[in-house]
C-alpha positions as CSV (number, residue, x, y, z in Angstrom):
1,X,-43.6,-54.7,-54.0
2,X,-41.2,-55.5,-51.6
3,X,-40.3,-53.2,-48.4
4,X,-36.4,-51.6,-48.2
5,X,-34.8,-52.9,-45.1
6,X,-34.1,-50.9,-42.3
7,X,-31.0,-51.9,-40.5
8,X,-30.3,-50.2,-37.1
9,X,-27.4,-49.1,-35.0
10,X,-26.5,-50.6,-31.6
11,X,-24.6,-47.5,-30.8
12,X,-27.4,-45.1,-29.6
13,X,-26.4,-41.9,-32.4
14,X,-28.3,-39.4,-31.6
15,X,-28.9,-38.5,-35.2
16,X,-28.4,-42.3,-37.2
17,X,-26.2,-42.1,-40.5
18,X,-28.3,-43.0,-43.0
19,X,-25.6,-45.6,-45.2
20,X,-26.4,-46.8,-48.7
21,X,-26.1,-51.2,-48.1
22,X,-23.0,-52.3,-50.2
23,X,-23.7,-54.9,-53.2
24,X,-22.9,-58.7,-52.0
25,X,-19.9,-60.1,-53.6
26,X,-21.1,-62.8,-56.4
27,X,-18.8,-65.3,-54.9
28,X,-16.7,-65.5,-52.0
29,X,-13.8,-67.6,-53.9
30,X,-10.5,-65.8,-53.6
31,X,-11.3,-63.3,-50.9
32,X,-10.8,-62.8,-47.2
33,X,-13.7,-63.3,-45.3
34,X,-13.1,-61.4,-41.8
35,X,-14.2,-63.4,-38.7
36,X,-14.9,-60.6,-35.5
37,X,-16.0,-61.6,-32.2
38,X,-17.6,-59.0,-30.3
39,X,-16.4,-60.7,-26.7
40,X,-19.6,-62.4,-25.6
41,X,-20.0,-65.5,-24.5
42,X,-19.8,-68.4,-26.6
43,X,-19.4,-66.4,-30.2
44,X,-16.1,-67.9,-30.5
45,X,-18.2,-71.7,-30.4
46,X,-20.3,-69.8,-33.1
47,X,-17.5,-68.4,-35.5
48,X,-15.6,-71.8,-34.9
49,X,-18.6,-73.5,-36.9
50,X,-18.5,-70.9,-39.4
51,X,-14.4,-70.9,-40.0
52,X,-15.0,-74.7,-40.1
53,X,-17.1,-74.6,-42.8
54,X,-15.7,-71.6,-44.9
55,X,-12.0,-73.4,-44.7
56,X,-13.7,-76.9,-45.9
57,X,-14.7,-74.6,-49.4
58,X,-11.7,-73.9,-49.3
59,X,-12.0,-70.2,-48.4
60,X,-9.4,-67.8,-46.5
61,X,-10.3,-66.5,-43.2
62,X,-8.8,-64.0,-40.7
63,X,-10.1,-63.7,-36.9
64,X,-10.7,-60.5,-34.8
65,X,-11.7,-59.6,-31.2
66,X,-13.3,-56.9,-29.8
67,X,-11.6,-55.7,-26.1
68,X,-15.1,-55.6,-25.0
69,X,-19.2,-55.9,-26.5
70,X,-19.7,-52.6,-24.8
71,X,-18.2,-50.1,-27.0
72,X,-17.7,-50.0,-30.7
73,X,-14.3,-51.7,-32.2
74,X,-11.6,-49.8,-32.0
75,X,-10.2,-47.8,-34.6
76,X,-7.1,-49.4,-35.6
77,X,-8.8,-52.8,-35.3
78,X,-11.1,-51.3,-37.9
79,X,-8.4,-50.5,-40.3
80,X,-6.9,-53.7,-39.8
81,X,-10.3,-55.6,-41.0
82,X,-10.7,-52.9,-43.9
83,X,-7.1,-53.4,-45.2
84,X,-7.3,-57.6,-44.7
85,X,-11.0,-58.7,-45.5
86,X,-13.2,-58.2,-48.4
87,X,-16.3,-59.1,-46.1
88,X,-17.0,-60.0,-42.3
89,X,-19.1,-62.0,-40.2
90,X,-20.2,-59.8,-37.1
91,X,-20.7,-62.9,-33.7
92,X,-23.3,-61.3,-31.5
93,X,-23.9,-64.7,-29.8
94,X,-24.0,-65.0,-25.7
């Protein structure tokens, strides 16, 4: 039997959402994969390799940065990524 995952929240809630996981796309041809930088250091080196890479299949990809890793994204870049990317890759790297 295998165990459910428990994913947790950076943002210290008092009370954590509990959030249903969303199903995986079966392929990633033909959407907009959302590339967001949090503002550490070196996640740009980090989603530099992975642009790379999803542009030599041939995918489409759309950068993002956080203002700063200390708070959570701001609202209106939220929108943005919701209205322009299908999924996203999240650099935590330092």
């Amino acid at each position: 039997m295998t165990e459910p995952r428990v994913l947790l929240d950076p943002t210290s809630e008092a009370e954590p959402a509990h959030r249903a996981l969303l199903a995986r796309p079966p392929s990633l041809d033909g959407l907009t994969i959302g590339l967001l930088s949090i503002s550490k250091r070196t996640s740009d080196v980090f989603l530099d390799a992975v642009e790379s890479h999803l542009k030599g299949r041939g995918l489409e990809t759309a950068r993002f940065v956080k203002p700063t890793f200390a708070r959570p994204a701001p609202l209106e870049l939220r929108q943005e990524i919701a209205t322009r990317c299908d999924v996203l890759v999240e650099a935590l790297a330092d």
